[in-house]
C-alpha positions in Angstrom: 101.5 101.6 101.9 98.4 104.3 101.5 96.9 106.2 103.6 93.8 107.8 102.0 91.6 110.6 104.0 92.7 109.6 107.5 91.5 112.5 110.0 92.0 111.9 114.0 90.2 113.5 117.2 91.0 113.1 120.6 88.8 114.1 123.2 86.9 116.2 121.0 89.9 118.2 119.5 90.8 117.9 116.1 94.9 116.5 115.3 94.8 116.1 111.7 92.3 115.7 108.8 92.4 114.9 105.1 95.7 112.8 105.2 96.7 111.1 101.6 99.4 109.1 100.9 101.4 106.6 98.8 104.4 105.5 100.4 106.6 104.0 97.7 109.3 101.5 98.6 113.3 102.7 98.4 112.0 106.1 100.6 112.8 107.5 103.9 110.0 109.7 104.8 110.2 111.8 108.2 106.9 113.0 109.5 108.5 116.9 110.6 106.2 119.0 113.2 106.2 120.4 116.4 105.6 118.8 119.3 102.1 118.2 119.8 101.3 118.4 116.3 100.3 114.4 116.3 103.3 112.5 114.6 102.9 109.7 117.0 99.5 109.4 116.9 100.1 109.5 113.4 102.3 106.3 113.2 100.4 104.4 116.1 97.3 104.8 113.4 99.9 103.9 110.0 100.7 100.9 112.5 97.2 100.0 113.1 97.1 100.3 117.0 94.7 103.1 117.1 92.0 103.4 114.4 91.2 106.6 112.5 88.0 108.6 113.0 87.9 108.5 109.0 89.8 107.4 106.1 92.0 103.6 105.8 95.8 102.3 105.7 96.2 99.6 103.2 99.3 98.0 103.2 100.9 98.1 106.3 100.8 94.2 107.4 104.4 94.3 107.8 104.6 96.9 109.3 106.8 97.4 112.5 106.6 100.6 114.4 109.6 101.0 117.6 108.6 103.1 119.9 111.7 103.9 122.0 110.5 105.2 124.8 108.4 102.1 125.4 110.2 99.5 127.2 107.9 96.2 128.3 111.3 94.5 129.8 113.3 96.9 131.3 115.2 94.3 133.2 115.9 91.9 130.4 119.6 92.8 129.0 119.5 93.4 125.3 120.4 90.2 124.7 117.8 88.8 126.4 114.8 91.2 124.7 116.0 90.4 121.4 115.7 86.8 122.0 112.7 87.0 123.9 111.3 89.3 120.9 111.9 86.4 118.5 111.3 83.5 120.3 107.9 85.0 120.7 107.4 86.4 117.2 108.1 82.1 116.3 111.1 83.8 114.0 114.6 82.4 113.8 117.0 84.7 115.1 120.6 85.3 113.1 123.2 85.1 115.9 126.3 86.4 113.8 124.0 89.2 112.4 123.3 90.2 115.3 126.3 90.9 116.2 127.3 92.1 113.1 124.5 95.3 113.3 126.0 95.5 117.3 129.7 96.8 115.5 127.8 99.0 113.1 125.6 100.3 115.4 128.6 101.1 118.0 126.2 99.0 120.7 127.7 97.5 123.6 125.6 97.0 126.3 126.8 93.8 128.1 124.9 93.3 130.9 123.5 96.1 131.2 119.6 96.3 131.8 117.5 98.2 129.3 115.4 100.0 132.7 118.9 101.7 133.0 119.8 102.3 128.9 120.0 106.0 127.8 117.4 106.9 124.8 119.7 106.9 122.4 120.6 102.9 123.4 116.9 102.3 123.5 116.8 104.0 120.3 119.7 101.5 119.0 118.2 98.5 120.4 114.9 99.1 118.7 116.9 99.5 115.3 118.6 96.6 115.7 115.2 94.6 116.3 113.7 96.4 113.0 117.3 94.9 111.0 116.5 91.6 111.8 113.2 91.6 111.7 113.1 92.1 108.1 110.1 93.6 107.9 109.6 95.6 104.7 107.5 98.8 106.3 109.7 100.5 109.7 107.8 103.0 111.7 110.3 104.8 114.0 108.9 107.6 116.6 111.8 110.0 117.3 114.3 107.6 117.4 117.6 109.8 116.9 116.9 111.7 120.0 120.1 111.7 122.5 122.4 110.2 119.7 125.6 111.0 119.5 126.8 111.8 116.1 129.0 109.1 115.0 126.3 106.6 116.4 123.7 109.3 114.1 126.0 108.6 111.3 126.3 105.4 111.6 122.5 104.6 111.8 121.9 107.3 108.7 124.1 105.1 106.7 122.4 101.8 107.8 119.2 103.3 106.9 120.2 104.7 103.6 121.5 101.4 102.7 118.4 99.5 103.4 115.9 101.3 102.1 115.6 100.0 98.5 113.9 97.1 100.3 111.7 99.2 102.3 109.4 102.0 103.3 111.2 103.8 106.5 108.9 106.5 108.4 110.1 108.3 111.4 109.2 111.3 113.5 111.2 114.5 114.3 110.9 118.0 115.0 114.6 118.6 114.0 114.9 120.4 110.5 118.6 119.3 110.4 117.3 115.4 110.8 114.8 115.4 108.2 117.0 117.5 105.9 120.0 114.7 105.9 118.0 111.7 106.0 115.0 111.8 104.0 113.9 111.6 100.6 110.3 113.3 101.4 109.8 115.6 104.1 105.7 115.4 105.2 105.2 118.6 107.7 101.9 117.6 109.8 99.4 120.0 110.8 95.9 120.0 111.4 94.8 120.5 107.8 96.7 117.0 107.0 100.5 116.6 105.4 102.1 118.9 103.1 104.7 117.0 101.1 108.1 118.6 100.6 110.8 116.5 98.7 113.9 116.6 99.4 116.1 119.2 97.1 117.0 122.1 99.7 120.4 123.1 99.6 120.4 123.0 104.0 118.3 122.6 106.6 117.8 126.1 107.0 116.4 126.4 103.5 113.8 123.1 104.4 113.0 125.1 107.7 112.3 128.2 106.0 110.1 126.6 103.1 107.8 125.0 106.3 107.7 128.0 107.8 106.1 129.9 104.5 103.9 126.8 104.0 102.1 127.5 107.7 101.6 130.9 107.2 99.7 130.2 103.8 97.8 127.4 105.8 97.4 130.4 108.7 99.3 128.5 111.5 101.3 130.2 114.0 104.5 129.3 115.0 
């Protein structure tokens, strides 16, 4: 995927401008800022739901992006979403694997309905969907919010595991995050994404390395 001098305004205030990248297959890239610094609007544009004011994406026609915070059928069960997810898609769905990413993923909703799931189970049941789905691009916007840690270790292993195949984006303004699961670290600001890759010793040495970065660029904190 590649993203070549993409800038976005809203409302007449600038989020970003001059972003350029290639995303290469077999990475985990997290998209690291503050909040309000534009990482969803960011992914929603690498998705191709909202167009840049300049610049393309190429490459992003498999792309899925999981959103967890938006929930169309908060009173299907899981069950039920993931089928209706499918069924609509005109994709076979595998039953047993499934279930099979349900035990890895420590999910057990029953009947629960998702209008009633915490963030971290919407977070799972969007993971899940990206599993199967098979697409070969994931776009995931904060989605180890409210995790526990075994479930966070469990999903940092699933993702590490299936990269090779993919590209895997996702959003988050925790250092500790983007330190243990990502090969490049992009820190989004308005003057576009500085690329860090991944060879701190901690998170507090990725922190500090982003911090130095925005005071040569003149942010504040």
């Amino acid at each position: 995927m590649k993203v070549e001098n993409v800038s976005k305004r809203l409302k007449d205030v600038l989020i970003f401008e001059q972003v350029h990248l290639n995303f290469e297959k077999g990475k985990i890239y997290s998209i690291f800022g503050r909040n309000g610094s534009g990482k969803t609007t960011l992914l929603n544009i690498l998705n191709g739901n909202l167009s840049p004011d300049t610049g393309s994406v190429t490459g992003n026609e498999e792309a899925i992006f999981l959103e967890s915070n938006d929930v169309p059928f908060g009173f299907m069960t899981a069950d039920e979403f993931i089928h209706q997810t499918f069924r609509f898609k005109g994709v076979p769905l595998d039953v047993a694997e499934k279930a099979f990413y349900y035990d890895r993923l420590y999910f057990h909703p029953g009947s629960k309905r998702i209008k009633d799931f915490s963030k971290g189970m919407k977070s799972k049941l969007y993971l899940i969907i990206a599993l199967l789905s098979k697409s070969s691009v994931w776009l995931l916007d904060e989605p180890f919010t409210d995790i526990d840690p075994v479930s966070f270790e469990a999903i940092m292993t699933i993702l590490k595991e299936y990269k090779h195949e993919r590209i895997i984006v996702f959003s988050t303004h925790q250092a500790q995050i983007a330190y243990e699961l990502s090969d490049e670290i992009l820190y989004l600001s308005k003057k576009g994404l500085t690329l860090f890759s991944n060879q701190y010793h901690s998170a507090k040495a990725l922190e500090e390395a982003v911090l130095e970065s925005m005071k040569v660029d003149g942010e504040t904190i």
